[in-house]
HTML snippet that shows the backbone in 3Dmol.js (N, CA, C, O; Angstrom):
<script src="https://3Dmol.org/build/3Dmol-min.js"></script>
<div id="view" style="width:600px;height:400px;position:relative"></div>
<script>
const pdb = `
ATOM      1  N   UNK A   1     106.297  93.607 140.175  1.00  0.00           N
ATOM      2  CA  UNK A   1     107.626  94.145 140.027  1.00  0.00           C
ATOM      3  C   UNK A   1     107.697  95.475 140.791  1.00  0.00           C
ATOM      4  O   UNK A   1     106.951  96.421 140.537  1.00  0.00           O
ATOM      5  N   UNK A   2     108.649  95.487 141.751  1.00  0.00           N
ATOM      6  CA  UNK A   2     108.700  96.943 142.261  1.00  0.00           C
ATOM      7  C   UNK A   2     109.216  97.889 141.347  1.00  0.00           C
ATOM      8  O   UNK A   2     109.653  97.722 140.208  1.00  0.00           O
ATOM      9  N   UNK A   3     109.076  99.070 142.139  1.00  0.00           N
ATOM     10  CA  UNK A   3     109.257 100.456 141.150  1.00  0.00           C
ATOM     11  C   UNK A   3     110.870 100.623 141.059  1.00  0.00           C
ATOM     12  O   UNK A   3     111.371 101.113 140.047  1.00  0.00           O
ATOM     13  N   UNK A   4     111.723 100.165 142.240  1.00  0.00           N
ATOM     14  CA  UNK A   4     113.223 100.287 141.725  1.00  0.00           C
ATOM     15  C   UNK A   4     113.621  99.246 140.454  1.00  0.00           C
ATOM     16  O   UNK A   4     114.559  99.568 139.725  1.00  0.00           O
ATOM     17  N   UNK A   5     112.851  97.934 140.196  1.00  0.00           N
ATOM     18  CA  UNK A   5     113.248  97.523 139.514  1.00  0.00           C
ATOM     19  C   UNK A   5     112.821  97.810 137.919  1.00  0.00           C
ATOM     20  O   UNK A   5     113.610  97.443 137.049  1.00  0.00           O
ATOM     21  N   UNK A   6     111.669  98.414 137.572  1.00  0.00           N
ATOM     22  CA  UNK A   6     111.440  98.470 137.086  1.00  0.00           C
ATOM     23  C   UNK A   6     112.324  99.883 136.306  1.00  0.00           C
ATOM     24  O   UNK A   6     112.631  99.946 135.115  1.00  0.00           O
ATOM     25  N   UNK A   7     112.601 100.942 137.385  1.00  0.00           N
ATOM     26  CA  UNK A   7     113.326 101.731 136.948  1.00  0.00           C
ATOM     27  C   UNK A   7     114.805 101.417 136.157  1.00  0.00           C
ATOM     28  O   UNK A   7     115.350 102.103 135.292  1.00  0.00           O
ATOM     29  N   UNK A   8     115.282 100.066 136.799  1.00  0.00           N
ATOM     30  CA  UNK A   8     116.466  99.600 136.098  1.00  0.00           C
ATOM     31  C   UNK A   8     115.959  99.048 134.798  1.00  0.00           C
ATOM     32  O   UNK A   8     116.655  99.252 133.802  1.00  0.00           O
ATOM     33  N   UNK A   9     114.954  98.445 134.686  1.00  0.00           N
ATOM     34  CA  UNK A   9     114.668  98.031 133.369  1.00  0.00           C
ATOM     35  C   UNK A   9     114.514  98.586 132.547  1.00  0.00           C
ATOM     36  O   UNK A   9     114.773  98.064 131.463  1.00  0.00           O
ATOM     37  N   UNK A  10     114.064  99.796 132.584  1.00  0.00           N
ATOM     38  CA  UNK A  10     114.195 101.138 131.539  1.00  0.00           C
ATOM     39  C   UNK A  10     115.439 102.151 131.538  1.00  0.00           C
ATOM     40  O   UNK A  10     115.582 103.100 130.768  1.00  0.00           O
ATOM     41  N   UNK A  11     116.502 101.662 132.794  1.00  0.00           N
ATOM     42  CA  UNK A  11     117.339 102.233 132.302  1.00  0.00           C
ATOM     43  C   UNK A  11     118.464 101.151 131.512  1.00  0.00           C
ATOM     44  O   UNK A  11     119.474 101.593 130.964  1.00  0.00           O
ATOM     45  N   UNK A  12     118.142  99.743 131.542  1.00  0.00           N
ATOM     46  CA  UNK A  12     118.719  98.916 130.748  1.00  0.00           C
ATOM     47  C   UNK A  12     118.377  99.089 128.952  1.00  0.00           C
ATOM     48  O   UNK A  12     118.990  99.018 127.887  1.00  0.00           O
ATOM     49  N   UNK A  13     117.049  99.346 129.436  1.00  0.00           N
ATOM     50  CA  UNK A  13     116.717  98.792 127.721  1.00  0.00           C
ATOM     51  C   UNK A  13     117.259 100.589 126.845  1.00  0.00           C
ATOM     52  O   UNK A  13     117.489 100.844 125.662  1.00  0.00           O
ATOM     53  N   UNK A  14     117.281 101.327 127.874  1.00  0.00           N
ATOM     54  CA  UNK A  14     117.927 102.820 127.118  1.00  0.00           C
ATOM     55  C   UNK A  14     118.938 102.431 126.394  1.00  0.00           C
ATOM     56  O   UNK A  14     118.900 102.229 125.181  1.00  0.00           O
ATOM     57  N   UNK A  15     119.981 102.297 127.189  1.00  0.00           N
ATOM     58  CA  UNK A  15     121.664 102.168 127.499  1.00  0.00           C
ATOM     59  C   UNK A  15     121.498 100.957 126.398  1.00  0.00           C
ATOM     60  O   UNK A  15     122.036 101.462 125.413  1.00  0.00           O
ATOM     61  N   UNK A  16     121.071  99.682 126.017  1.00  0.00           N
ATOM     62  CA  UNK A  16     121.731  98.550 125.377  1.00  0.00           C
ATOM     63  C   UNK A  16     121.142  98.921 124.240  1.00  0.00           C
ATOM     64  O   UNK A  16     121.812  98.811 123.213  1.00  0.00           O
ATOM     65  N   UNK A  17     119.739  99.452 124.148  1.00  0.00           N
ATOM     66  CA  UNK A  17     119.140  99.426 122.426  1.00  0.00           C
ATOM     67  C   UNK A  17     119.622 101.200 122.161  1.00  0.00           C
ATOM     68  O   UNK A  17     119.831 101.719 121.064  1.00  0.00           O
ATOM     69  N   UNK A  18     119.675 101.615 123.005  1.00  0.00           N
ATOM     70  CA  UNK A  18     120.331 103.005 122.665  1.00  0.00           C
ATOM     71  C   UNK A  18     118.795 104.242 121.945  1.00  0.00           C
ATOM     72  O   UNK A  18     118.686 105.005 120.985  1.00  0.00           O
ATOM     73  N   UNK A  19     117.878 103.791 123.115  1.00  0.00           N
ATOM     74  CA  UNK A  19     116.918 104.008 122.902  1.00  0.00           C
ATOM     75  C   UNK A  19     116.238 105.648 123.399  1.00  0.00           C
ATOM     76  O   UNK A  19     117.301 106.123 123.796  1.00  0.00           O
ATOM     77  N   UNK A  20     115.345 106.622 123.596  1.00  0.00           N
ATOM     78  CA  UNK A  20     115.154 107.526 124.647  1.00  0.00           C
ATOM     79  C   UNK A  20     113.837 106.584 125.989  1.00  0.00           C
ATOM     80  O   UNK A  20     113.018 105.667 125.931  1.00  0.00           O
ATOM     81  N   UNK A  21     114.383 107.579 127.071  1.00  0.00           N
ATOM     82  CA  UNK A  21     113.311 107.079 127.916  1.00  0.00           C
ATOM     83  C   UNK A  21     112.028 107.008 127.562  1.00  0.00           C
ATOM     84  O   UNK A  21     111.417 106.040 128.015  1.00  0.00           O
ATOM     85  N   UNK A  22     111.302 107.930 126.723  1.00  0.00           N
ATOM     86  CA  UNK A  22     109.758 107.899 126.722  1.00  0.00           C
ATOM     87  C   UNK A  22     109.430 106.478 125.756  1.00  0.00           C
ATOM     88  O   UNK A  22     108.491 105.694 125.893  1.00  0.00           O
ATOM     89  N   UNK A  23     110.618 106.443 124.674  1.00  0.00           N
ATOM     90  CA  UNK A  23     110.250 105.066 123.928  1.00  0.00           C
ATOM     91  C   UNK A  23     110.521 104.070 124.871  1.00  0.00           C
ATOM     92  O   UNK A  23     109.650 103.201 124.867  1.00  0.00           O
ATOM     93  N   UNK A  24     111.766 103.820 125.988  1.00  0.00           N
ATOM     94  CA  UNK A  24     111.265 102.744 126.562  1.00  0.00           C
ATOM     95  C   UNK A  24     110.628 102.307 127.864  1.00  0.00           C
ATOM     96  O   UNK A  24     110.913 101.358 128.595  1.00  0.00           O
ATOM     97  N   UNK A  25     109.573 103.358 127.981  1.00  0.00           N
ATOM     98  CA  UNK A  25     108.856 103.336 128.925  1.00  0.00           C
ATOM     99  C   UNK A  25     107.601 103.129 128.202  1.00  0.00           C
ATOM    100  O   UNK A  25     106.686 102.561 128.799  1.00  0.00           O
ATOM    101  N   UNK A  26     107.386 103.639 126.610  1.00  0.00           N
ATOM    102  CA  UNK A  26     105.940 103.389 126.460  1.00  0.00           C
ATOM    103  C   UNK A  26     105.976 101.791 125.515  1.00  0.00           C
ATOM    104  O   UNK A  26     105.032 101.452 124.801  1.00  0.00           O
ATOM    105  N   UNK A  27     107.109 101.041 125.674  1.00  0.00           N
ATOM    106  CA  UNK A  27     107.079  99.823 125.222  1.00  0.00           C
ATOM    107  C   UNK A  27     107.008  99.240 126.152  1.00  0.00           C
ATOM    108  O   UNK A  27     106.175  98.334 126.193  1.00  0.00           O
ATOM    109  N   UNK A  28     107.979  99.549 127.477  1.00  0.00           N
ATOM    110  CA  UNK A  28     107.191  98.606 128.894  1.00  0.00           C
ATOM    111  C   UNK A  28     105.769  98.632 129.278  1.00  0.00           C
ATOM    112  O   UNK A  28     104.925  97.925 129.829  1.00  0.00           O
ATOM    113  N   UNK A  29     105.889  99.633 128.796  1.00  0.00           N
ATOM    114  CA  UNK A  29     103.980  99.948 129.569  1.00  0.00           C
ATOM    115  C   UNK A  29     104.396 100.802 131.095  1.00  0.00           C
ATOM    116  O   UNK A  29     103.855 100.529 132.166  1.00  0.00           O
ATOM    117  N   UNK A  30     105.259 101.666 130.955  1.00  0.00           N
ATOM    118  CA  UNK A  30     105.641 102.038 132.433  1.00  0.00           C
ATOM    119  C   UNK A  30     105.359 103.550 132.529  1.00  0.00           C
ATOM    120  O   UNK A  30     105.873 104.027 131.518  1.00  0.00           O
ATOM    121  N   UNK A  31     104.903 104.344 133.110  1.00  0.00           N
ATOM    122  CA  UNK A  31     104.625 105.842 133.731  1.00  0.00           C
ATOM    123  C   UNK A  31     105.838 106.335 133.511  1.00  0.00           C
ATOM    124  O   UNK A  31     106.819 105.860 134.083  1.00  0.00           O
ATOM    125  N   UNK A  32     105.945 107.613 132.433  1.00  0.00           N
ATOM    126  CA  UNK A  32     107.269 107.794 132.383  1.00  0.00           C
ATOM    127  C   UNK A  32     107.381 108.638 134.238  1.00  0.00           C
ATOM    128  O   UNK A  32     108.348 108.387 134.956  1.00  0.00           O
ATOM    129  N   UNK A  33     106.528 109.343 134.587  1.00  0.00           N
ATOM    130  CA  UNK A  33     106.741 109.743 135.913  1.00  0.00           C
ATOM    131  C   UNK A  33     106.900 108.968 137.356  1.00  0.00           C
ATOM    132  O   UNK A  33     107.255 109.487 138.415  1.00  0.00           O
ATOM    133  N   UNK A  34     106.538 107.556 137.121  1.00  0.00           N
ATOM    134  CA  UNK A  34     106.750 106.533 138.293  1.00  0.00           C
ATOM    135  C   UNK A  34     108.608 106.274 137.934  1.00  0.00           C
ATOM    136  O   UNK A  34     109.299 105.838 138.854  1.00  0.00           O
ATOM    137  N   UNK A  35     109.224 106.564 136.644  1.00  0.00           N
ATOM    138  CA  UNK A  35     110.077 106.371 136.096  1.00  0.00           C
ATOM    139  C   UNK A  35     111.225 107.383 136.885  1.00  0.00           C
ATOM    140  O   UNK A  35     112.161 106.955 137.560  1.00  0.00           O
ATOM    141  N   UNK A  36     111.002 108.432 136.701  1.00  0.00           N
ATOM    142  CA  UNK A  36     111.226 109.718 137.241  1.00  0.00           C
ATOM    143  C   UNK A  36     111.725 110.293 138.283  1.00  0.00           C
ATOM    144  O   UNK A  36     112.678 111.064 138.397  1.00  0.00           O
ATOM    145  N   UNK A  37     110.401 109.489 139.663  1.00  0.00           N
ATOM    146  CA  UNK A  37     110.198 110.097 140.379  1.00  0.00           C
ATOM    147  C   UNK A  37     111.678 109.216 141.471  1.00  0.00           C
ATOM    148  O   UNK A  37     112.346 108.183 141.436  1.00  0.00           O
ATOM    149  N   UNK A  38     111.516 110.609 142.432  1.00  0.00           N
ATOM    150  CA  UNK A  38     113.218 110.384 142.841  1.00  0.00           C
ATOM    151  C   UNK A  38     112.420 110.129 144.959  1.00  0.00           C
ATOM    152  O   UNK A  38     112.066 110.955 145.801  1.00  0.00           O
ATOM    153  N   UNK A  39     112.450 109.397 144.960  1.00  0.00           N
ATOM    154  CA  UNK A  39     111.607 108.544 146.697  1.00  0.00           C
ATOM    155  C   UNK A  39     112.466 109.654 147.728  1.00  0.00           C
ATOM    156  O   UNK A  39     113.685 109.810 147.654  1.00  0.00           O
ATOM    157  N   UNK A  40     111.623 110.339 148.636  1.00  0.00           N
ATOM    158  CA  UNK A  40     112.443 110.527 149.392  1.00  0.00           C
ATOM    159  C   UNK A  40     113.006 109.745 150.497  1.00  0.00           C
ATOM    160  O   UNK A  40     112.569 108.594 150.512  1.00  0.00           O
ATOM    161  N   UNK A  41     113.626 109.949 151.186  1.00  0.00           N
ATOM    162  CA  UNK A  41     114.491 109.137 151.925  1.00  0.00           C
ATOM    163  C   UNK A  41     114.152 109.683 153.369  1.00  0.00           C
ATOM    164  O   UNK A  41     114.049 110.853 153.737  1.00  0.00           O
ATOM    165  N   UNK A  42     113.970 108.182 154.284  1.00  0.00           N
ATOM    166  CA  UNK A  42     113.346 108.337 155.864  1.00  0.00           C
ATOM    167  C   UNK A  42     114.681 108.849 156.638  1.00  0.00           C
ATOM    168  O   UNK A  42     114.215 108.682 157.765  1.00  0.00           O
ATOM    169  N   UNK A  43     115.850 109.294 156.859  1.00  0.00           N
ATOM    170  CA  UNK A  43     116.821 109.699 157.210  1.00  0.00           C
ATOM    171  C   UNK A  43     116.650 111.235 157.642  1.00  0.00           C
ATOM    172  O   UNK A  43     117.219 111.782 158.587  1.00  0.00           O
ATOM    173  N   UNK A  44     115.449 111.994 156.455  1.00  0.00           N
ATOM    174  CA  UNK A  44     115.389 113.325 157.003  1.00  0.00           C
ATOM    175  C   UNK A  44     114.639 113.516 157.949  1.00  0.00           C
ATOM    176  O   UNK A  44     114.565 114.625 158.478  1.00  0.00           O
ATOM    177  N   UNK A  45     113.943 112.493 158.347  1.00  0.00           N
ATOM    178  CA  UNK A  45     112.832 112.587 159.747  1.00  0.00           C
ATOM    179  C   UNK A  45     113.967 112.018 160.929  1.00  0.00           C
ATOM    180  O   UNK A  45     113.522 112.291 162.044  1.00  0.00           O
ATOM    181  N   UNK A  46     114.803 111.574 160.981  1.00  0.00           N
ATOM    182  CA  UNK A  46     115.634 110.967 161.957  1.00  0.00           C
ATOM    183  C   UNK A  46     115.629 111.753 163.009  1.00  0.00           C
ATOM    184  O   UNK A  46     115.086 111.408 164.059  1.00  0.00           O
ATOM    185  N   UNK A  47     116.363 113.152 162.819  1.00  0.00           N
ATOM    186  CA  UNK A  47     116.250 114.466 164.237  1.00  0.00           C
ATOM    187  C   UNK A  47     114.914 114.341 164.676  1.00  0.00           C
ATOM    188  O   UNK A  47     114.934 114.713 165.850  1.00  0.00           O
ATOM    189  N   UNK A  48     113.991 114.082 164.426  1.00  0.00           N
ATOM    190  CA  UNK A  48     112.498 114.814 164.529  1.00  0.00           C
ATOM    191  C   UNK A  48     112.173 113.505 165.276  1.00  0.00           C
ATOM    192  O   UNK A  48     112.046 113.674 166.488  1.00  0.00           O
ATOM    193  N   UNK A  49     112.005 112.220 164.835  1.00  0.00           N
ATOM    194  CA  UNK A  49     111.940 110.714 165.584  1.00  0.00           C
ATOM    195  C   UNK A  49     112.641 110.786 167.052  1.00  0.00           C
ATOM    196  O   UNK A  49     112.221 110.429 168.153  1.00  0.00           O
ATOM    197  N   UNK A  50     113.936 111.416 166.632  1.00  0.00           N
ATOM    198  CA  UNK A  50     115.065 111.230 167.964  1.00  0.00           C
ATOM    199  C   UNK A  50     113.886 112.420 169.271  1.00  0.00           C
ATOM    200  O   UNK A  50     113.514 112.120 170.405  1.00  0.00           O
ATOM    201  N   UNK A  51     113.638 113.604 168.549  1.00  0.00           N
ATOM    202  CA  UNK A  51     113.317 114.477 169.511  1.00  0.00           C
ATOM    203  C   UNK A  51     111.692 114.321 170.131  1.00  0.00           C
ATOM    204  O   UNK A  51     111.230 115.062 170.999  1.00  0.00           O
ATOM    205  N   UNK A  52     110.907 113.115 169.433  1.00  0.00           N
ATOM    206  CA  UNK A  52     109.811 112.479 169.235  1.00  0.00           C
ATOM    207  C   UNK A  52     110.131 111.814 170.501  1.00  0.00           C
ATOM    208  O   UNK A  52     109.335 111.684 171.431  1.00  0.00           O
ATOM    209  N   UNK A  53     110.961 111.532 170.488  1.00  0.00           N
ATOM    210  CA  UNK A  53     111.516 109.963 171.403  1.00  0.00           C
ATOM    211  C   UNK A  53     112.031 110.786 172.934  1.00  0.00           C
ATOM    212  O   UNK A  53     112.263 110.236 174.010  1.00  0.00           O
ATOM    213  N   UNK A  54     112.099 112.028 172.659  1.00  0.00           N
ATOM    214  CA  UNK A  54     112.908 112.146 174.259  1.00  0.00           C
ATOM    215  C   UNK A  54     111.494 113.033 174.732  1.00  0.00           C
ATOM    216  O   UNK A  54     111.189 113.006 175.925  1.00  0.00           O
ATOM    217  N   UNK A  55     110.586 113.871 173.694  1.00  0.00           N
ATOM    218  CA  UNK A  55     109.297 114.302 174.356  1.00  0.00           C
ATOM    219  C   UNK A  55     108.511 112.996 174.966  1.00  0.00           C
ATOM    220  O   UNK A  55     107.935 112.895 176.049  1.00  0.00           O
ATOM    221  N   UNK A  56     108.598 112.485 174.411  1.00  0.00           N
ATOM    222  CA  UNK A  56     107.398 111.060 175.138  1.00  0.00           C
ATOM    223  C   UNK A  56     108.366 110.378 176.017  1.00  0.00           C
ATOM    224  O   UNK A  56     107.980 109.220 176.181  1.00  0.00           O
ATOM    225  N   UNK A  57     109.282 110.576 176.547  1.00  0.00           N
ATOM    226  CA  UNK A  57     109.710 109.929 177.641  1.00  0.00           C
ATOM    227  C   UNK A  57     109.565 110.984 178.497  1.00  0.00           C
ATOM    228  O   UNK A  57     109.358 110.530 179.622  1.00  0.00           O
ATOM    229  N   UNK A  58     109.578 112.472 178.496  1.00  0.00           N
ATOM    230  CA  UNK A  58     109.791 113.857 179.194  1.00  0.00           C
ATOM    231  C   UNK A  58     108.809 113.780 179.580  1.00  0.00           C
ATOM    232  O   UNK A  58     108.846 113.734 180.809  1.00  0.00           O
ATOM    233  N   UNK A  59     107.488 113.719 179.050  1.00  0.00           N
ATOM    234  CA  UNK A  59     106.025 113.684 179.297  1.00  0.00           C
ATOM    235  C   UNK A  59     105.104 112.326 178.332  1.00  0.00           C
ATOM    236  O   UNK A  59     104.826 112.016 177.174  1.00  0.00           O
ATOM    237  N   UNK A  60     104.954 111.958 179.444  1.00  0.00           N
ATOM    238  CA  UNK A  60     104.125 110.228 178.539  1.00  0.00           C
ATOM    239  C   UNK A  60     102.813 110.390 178.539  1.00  0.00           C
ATOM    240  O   UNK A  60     101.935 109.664 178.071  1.00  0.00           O
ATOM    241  N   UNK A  61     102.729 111.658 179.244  1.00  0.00           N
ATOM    242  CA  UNK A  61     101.188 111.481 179.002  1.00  0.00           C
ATOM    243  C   UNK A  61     100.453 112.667 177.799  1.00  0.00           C
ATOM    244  O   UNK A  61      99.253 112.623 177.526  1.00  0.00           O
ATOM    245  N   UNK A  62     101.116 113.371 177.369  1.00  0.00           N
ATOM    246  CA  UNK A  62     100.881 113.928 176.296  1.00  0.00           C
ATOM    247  C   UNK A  62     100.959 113.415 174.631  1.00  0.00           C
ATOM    248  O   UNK A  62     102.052 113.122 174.146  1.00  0.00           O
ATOM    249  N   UNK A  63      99.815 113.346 173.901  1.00  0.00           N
ATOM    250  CA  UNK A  63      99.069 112.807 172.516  1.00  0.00           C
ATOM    251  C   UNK A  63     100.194 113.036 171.546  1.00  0.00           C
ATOM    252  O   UNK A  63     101.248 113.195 172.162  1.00  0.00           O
ATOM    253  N   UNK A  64     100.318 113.099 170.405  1.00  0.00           N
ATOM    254  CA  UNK A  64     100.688 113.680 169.464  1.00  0.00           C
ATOM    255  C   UNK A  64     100.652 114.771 168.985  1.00  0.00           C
ATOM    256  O   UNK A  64     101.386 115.222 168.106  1.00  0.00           O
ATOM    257  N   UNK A  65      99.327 115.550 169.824  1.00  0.00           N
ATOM    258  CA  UNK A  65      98.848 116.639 169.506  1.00  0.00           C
ATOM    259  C   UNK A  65      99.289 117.832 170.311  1.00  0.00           C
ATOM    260  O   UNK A  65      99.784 118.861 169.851  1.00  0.00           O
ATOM    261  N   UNK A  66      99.082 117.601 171.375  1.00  0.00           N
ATOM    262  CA  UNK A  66     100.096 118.394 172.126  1.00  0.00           C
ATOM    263  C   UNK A  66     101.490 118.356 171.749  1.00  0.00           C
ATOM    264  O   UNK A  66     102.173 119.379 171.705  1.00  0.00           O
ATOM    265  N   UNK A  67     101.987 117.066 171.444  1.00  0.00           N
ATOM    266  CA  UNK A  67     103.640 117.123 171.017  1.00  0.00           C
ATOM    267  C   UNK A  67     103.920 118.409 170.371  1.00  0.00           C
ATOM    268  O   UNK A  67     104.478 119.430 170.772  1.00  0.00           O
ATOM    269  N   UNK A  68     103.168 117.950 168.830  1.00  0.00           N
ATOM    270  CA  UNK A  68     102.783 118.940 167.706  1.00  0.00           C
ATOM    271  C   UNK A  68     103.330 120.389 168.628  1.00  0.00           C
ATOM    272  O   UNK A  68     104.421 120.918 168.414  1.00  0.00           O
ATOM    273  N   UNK A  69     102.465 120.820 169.536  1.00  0.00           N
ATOM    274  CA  UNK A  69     102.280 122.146 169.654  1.00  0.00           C
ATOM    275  C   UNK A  69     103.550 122.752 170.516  1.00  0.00           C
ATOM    276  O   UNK A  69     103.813 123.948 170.636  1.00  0.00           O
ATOM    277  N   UNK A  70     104.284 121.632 171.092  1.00  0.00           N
ATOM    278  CA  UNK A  70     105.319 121.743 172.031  1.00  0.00           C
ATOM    279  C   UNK A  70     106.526 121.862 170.720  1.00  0.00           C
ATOM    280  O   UNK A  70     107.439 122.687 170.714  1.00  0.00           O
ATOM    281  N   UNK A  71     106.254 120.763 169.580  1.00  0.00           N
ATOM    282  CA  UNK A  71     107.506 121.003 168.771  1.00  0.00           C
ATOM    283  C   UNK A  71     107.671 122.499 167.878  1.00  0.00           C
ATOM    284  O   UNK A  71     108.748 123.061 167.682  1.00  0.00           O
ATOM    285  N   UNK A  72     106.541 122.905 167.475  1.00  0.00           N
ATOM    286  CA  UNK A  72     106.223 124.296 166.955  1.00  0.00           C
ATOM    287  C   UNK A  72     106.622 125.295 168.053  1.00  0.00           C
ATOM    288  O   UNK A  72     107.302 126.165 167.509  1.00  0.00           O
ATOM    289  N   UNK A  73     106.473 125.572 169.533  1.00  0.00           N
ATOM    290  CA  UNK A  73     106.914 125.845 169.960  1.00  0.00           C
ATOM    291  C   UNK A  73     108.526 126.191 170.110  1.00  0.00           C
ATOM    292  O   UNK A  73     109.022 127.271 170.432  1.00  0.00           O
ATOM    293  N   UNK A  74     109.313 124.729 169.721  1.00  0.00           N
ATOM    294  CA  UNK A  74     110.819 124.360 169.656  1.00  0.00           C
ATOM    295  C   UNK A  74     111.413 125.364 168.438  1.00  0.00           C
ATOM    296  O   UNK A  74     112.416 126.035 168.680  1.00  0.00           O
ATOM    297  N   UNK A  75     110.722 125.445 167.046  1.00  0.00           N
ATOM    298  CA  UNK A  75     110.972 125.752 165.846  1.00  0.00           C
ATOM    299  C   UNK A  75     110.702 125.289 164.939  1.00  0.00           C
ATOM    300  O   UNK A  75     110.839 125.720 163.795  1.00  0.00           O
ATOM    301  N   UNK A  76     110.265 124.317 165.298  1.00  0.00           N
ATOM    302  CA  UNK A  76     110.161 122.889 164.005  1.00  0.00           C
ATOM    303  C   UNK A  76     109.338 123.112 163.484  1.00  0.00           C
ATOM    304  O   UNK A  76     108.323 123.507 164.057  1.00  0.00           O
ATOM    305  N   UNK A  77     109.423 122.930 161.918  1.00  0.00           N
ATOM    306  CA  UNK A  77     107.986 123.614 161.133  1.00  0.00           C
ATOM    307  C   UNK A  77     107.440 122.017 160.970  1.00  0.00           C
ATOM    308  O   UNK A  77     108.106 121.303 160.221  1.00  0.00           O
ATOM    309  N   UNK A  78     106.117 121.357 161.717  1.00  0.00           N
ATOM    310  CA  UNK A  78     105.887 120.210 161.273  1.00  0.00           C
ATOM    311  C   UNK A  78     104.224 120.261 161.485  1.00  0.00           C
ATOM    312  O   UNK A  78     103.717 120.939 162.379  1.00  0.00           O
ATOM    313  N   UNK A  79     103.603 119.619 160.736  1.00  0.00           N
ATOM    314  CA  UNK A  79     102.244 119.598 161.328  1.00  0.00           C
ATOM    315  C   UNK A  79     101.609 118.198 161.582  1.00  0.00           C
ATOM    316  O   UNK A  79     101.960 117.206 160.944  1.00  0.00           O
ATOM    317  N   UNK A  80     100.681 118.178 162.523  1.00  0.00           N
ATOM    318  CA  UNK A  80      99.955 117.337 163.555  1.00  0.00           C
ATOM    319  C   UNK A  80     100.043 115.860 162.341  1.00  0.00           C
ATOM    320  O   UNK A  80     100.367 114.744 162.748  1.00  0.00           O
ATOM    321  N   UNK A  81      99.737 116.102 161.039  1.00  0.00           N
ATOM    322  CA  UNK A  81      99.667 114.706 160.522  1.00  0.00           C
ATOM    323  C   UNK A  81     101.054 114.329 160.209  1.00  0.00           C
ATOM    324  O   UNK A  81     101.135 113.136 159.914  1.00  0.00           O
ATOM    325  N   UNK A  82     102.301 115.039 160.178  1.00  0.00           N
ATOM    326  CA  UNK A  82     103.300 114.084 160.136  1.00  0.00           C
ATOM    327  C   UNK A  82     104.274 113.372 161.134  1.00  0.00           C
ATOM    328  O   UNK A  82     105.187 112.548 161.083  1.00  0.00           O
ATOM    329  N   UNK A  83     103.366 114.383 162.400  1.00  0.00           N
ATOM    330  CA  UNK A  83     103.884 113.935 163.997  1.00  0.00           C
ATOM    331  C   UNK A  83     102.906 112.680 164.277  1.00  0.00           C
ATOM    332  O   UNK A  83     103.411 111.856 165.039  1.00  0.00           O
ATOM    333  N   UNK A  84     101.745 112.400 163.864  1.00  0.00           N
ATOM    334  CA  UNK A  84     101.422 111.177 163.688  1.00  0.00           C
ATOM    335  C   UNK A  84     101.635 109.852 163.021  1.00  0.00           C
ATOM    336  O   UNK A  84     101.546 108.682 163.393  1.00  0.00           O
ATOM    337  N   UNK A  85     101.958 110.471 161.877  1.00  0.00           N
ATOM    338  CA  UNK A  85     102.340 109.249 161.342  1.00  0.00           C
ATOM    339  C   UNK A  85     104.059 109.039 162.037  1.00  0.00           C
ATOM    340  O   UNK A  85     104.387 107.858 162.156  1.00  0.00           O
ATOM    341  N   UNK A  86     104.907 109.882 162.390  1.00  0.00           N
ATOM    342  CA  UNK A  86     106.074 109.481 163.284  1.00  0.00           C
ATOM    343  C   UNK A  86     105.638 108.690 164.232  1.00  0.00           C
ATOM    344  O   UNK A  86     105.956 107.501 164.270  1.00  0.00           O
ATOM    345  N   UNK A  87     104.797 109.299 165.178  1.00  0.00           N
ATOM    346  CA  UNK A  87     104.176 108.624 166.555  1.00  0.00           C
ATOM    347  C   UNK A  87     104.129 107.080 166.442  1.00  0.00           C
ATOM    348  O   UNK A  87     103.694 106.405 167.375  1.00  0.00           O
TER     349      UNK A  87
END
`;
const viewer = $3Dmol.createViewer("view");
viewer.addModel(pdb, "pdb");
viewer.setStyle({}, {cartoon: {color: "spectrum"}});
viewer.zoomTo();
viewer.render();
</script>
């Protein structure tokens, strides 16, 4: 069961038995913090992908690592492991 669904299932069994979250999370058997937790969303990397995308066409022969040092350069507060995992 994924974690969005499961989040509806505890917010079903709240709302119909008129229950609190910690009781119906510790009757699912569910983390009240997997419950909780709010995913961030890939939309805030979008500028950073886009500007990802026009350095590696500007220069193709430069790593990720150099990117890194060219985007810090720009302003961008980002470091080498999340310009990789973009890459």
């Amino acid at each position: 069961m994924t974690a969005d669904r499961k989040r509806s299932a505890v917010r079903h069994v709240t709302r119909t038995l008129r229950v609190s979250e910690r009781r119906a999370c510790t009757v699912l058997g569910y983390a009240r913090s997997m419950i909780r937790y709010a995913p961030r969303r890939a939309h805030a990397d979008d500028a950073l992908v886009k500007r990802l995308h026009e350095l590696s066409e500007a220069h193709p022969r430069l790593g990720y690592r150099k990117v890194t040092a060219k985007l810090r350069g720009e302003g961008w507060t980002v470091n080498k492991k999340r310009v990789m995992r973009l890459w």
